[in-house]
C-alpha positions in Angstrom: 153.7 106.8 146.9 154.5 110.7 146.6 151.6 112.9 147.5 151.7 114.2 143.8 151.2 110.8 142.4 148.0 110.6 145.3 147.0 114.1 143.7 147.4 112.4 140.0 145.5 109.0 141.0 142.7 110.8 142.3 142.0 113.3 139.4 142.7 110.3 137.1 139.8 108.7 138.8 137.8 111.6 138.8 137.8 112.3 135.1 137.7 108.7 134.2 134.0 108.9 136.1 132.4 111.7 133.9 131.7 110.1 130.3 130.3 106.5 131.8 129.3 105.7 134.7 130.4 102.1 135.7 128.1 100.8 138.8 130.2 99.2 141.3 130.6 95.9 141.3 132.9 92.9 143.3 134.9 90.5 140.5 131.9 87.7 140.2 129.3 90.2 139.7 131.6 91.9 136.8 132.2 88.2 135.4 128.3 88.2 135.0 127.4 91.4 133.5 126.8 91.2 130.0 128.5 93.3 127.8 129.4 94.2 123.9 132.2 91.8 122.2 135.3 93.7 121.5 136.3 90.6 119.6 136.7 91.0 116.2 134.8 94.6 116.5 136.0 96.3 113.6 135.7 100.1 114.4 135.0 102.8 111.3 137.7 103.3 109.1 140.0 106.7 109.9 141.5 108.1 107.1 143.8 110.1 109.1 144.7 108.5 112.6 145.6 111.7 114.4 147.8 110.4 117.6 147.8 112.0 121.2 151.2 110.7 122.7 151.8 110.7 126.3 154.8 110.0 127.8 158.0 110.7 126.1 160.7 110.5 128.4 161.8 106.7 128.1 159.8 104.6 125.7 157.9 107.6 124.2 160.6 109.2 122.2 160.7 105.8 120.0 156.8 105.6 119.7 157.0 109.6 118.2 159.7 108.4 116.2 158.1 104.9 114.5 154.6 106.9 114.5 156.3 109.6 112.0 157.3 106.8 109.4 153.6 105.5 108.8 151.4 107.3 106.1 147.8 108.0 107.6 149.0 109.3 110.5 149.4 112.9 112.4 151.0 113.4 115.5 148.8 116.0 117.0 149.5 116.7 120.6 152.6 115.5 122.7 152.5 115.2 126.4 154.6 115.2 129.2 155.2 115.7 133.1 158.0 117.5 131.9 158.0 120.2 129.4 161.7 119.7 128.0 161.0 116.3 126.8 157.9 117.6 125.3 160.5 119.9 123.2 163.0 117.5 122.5 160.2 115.0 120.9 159.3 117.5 118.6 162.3 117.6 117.4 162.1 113.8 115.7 159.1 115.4 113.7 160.7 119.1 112.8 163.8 117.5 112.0 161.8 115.3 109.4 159.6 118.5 107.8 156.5 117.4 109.8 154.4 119.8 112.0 154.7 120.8 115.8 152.4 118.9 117.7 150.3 120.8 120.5 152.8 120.6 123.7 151.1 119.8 127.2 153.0 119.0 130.5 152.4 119.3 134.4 150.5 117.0 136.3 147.3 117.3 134.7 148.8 118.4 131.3 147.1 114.7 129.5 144.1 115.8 131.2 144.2 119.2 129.2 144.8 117.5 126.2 142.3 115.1 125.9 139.7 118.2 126.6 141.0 119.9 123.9 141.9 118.1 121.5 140.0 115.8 119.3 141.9 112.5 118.8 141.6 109.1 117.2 144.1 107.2 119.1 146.2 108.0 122.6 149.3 106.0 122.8 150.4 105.4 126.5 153.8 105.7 127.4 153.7 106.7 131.4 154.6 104.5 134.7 152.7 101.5 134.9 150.5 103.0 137.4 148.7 105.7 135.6 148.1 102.6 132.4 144.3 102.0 133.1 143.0 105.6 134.5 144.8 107.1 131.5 142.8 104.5 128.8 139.6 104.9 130.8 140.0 108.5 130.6 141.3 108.5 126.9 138.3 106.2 125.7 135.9 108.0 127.3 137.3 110.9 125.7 136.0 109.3 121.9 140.1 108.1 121.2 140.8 104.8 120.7 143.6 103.5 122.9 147.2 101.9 122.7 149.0 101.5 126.0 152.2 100.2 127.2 152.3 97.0 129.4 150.8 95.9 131.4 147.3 97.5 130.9 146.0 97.4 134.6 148.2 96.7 137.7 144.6 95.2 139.6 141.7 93.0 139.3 139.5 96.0 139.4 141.2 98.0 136.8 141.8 95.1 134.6 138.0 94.8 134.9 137.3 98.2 134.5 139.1 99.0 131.0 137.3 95.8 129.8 133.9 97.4 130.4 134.9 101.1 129.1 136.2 99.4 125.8 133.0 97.7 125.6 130.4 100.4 126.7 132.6 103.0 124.3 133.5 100.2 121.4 136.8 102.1 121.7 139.5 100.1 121.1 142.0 99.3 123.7 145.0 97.3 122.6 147.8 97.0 125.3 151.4 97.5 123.1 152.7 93.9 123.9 155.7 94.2 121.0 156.9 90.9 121.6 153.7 89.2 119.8 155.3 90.8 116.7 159.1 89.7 117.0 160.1 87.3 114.0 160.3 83.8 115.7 157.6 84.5 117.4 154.9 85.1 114.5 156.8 82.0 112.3 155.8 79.6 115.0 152.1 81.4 115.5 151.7 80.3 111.7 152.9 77.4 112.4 150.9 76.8 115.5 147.8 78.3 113.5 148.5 75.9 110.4 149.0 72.6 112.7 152.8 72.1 112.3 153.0 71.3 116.1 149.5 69.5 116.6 147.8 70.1 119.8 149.7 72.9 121.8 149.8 70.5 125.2 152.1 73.3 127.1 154.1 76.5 126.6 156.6 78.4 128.2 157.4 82.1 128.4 159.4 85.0 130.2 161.1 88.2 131.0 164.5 87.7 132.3 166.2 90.9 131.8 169.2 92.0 134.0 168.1 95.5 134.6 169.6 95.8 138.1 171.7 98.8 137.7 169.0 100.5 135.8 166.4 100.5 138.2 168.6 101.5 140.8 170.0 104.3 138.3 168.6 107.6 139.5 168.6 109.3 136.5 166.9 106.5 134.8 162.7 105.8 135.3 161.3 109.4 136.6 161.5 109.1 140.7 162.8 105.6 140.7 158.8 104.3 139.7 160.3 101.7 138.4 162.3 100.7 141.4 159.5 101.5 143.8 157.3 98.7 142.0 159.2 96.0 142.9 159.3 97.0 146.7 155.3 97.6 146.3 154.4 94.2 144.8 156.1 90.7 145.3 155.1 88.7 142.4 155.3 88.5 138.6 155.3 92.1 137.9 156.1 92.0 134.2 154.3 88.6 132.9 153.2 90.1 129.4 156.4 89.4 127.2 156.1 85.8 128.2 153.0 85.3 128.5 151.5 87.3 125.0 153.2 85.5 122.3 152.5 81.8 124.0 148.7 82.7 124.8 147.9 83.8 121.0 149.4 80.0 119.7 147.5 78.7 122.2 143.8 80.2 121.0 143.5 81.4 124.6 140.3 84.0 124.8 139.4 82.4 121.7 138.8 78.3 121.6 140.5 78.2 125.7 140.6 80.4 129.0 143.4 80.7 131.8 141.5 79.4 134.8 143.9 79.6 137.9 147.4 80.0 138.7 150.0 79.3 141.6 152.8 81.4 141.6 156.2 80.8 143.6 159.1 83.5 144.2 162.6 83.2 145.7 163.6 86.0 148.2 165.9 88.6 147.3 169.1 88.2 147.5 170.2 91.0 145.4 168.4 94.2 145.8 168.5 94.7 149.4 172.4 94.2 149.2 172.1 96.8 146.3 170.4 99.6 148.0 173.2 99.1 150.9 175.9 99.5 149.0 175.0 102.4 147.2 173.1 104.0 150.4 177.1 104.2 151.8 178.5 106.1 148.9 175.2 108.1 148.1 172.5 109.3 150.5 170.2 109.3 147.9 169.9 105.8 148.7 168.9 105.6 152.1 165.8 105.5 151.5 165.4 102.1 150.1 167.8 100.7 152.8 165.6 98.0 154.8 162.9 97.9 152.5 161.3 94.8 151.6 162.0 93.8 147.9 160.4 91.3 145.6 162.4 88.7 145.1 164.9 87.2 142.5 162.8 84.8 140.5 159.1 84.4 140.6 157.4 81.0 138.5 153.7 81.0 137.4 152.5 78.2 136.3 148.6 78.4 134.8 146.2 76.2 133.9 143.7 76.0 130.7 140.0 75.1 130.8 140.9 72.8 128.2 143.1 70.9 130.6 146.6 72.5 129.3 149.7 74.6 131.3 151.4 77.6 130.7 154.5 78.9 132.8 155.6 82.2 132.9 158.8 83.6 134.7 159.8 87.0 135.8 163.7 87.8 137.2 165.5 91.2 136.6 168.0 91.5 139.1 169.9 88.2 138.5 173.2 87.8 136.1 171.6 86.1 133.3 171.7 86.6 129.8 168.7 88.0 128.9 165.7 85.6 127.6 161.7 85.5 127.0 162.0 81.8 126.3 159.2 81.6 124.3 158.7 77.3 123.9 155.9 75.5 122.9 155.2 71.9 123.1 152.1 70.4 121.1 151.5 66.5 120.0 153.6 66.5 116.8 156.0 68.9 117.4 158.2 71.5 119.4 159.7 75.1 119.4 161.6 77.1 121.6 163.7 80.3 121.3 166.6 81.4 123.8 168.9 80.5 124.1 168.6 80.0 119.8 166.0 79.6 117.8 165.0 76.3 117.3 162.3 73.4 116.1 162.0 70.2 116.6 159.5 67.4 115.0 161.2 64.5 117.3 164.0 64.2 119.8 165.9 66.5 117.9 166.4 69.7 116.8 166.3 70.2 112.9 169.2 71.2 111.3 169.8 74.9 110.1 168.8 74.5 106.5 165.7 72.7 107.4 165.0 75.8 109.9 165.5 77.9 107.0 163.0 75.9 104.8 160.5 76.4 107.2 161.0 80.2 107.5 160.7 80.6 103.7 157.4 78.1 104.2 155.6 79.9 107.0 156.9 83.3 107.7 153.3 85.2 107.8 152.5 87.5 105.1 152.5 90.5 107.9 156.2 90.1 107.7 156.9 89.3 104.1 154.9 92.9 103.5 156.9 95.1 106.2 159.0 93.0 108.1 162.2 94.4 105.8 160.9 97.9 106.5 160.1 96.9 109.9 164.0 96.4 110.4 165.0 99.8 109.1 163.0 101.7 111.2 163.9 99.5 114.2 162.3 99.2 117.4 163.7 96.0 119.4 164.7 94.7 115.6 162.0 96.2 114.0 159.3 94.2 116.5 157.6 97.6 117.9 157.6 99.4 114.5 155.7 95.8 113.1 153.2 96.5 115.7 152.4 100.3 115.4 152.3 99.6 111.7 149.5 97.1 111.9 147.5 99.0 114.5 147.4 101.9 112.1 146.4 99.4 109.0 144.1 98.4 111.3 142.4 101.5 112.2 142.7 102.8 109.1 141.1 99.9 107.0 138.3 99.2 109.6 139.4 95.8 110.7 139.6 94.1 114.0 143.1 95.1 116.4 145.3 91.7 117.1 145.1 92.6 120.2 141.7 93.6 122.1 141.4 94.7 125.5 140.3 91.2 126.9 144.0 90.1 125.9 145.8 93.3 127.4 143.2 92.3 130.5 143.9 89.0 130.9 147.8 88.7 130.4 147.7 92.1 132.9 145.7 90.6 135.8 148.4 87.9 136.0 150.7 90.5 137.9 147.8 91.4 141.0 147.1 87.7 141.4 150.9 86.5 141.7 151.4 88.3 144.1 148.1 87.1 145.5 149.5 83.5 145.4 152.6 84.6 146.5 151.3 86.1 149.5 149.3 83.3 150.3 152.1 80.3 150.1 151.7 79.7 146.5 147.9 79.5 146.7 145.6 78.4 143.7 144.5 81.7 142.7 141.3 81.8 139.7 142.1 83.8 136.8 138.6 86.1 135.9 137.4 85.2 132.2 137.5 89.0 131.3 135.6 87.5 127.7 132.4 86.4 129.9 132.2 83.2 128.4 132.7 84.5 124.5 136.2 83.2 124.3 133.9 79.6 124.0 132.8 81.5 120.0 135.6 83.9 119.3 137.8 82.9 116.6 141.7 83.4 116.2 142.6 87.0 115.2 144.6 86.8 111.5 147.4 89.0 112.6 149.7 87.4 110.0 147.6 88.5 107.1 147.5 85.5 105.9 143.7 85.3 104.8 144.1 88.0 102.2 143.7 91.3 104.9 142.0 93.9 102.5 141.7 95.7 99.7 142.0 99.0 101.3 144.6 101.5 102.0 148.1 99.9 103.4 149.9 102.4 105.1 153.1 102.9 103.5 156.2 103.5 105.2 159.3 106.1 104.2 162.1 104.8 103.4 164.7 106.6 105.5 166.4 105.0 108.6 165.6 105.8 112.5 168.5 106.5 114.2 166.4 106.2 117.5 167.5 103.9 119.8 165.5 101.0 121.5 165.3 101.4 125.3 
């Protein structure tokens, strides 16, 4: 780690320490504290959500971008440890008539703006590291929070955004996009409306071939990206597999994840990478000898109520890219990569039945802006789907789809795997980040389809993004 990101890390932790005190305390003792229920806390109603974004040199951009289309919203202040990008974001609102935002960059630029400026929600676009002192900091700061995965890269900071969302009732909803992709909300209503009986076990993953990209040095600011996956050997991006899966399966709210082993192959790719490029480009060096996680890592978890979950993690291998996304329940089946498919028997059913059973159960979430969800775009219109129902959310005073305990407990999934992995593929216990309320919670109605409310729907403007996904 650079001795500005030390710098950074500790003035994080330093401001995130000024608003509420949080005692110290080891795992069990947090498990035990009581604490308020951010499940299905619905917040007051804002009838502007004015937006702090920081972070707009990768995945930013397309959050300024997607933010812009949704009534009820004002982009406020931009951020960024560079002040260029700061200018180019502005751009995607001056080009569309809308007002400059308040530009901050340098180190402690986000610092700066969350002094002086008086927000309603920070939306977190930065290296994973800085994820939990920047929410800490932002909803201590009186802003409700939305953060790019994963939400906490340890236990401890997993543990400690849970108890800031709680002692602030600031929402804290970690941007997990893929819960909103198409397939995946059909077969949540499905799951949600009995169409597969008892969920018995699911699948999920992120295999992404993003070799040359993390090894591309004008890619992820000072190769972060890259760095990770010599820092931690495990499953350091579990969220896109595990999110969608662990919402059909009620988990956090009628089941827990109680433990986990997790097994990883050795790398046979990135080593040889940073060799070859280390002899055309000193650049490289570097990262010549280093130890790097390996190809393929495979969690498997297991349910208090007695069922599994596997999650998988590879992005240096030649494969087409997949989330899997499968769930297998008592009366029926679904999986998607490498198609989309359902099956009530030993077969899949055919394509007209398929489409029966999207005009049956697609959710009223994306009968209502799924169309306009596509225009926009965002991985298909996925990412916009999501912002657009945070902002509903906000705005109409109802519960997020996501809370914090979800961001938490799909999170801490990357610290212990590589626990497990360390240890030989030990049994590792998974913290109930609910403290036992995931026993009373109910099923969040992110499809809409108990009626939502009567209040204000954020509309949408009709022209087309022409950012791209990233």
């Amino acid at each position: 780690m650079s001795s500005n990101r030390r710098d950074f890390l500790k003035k994080a932790t330093l401001l995130s320490s000024v608003a509420v005190t949080l005692p110290s305390l080891n795992n069990s003792a947090m498990a035990a504290a009581p604490g308020f229920n951010m499940w299905g806390y619905a917040a007051p109603k804002i009838d502007k959500v004015r937006i702090g974004v920081i972070g707009v040199g990768m995945r930013g951009p397309g959050a300024v971008d997607r933010l812009s289309y949704i009534e009820g919203t004002e982009i406020v202040a931009l951020c960024d440890l560079h002040a260029d990008r700061v200018t180019k974001a502005q751009g995607i609102l001056t080009r569309k008539g809308l007002k400059e935002a308040k530009a901050y960059s340098g180190e402690n630029g986000w610092m700066t703006m969350l002094k002086e400026q008086e927000l309603d929600l920070v939306y977190i676009c930065t290296p994973w590291e800085y994820h939990a002192p920047m929410s800490i900091a932002a909803m201590k700061a009186g802003a409700h929070v939305a953060c790019e995965v994963p939400i906490g890269l340890t236990v401890k900071e997993c543990w400690e955004v849970v108890r800031v969302s709680e002692q602030t009732k600031k929402h804290c909803m970690m941007l997990e996009n893929c819960c909103y992709d198409f397939f995946e909300m059909l077969t949540l209503n499905m799951a949600r409306q009995g169409m597969f009986g008892e969920l018995v076990h699911a699948e999920g993953a992120y295999i992404h071939d993003l070799l040359d990209l993390n090894f591309n040095k004008n890619g992820y600011q000072d190769m972060w990206r890259l760095r990770e996956n010599i820092k931690m050997n495990g499953n350091l991006y579990p969220t896109h597999g595990i999110g969608p899966i662990a919402q059909c399966m009620n988990i956090n709210s009628g089941d827990r994840m109680t433990h986990l082993v997790a097994m990883q192959s050795a790398d046979f790719m990135m080593g040889d990478k940073a060799k070859e490029l280390a002899a055309k480009d000193s650049f490289y060096q570097e990262f010549v000898g280093k130890r790097f996680r390996g190809n393929m890592d495979t969690t498997l978890i297991k349910t208090e109520k007695g069922k599994t979950l596997m999650v998988q993690h590879d992005v240096t291998s030649p494969r087409p890219y997949s989330r899997l996304h499968l769930l297998s329940g008592t009366k029926g089946f679904a999986q998607k990569y490498p198609s989309e498919g359902i099956a009530f028997g030993h077969s899949f059913v055919k394509p007209d039945e398929l489409k029966e059973l999207y005009t049956k159960y697609t959710p009223e979430l994306i009968k209502f802006i799924g169309e306009q969800a596509k225009q926009v775009g965002g991985h298909g219109g996925m990412d916009f789907m999501m912002d657009w129902r945070l902002i509903d959310c906000l705005r109409n005073g109802l519960p997020i789809d996501q809370p914090v305990y979800e961001g938490a407990s799909w999170s801490v999934i990357v610290p212990l795997s590589v626990e497990s992995v360390a240890k030989n593929s030990k049994t590792v216990n998974i913290p109930d980040f609910t403290k036992g309320a995931w026993r009373t919670n109910a099923p969040h109605d992110m499809t809409l389809n108990g009626g939502g409310t009567t209040g204000i729907r954020p509309k949408v403007e009709k022209a087309k993004s022409n950012q791209l996904d990233v």
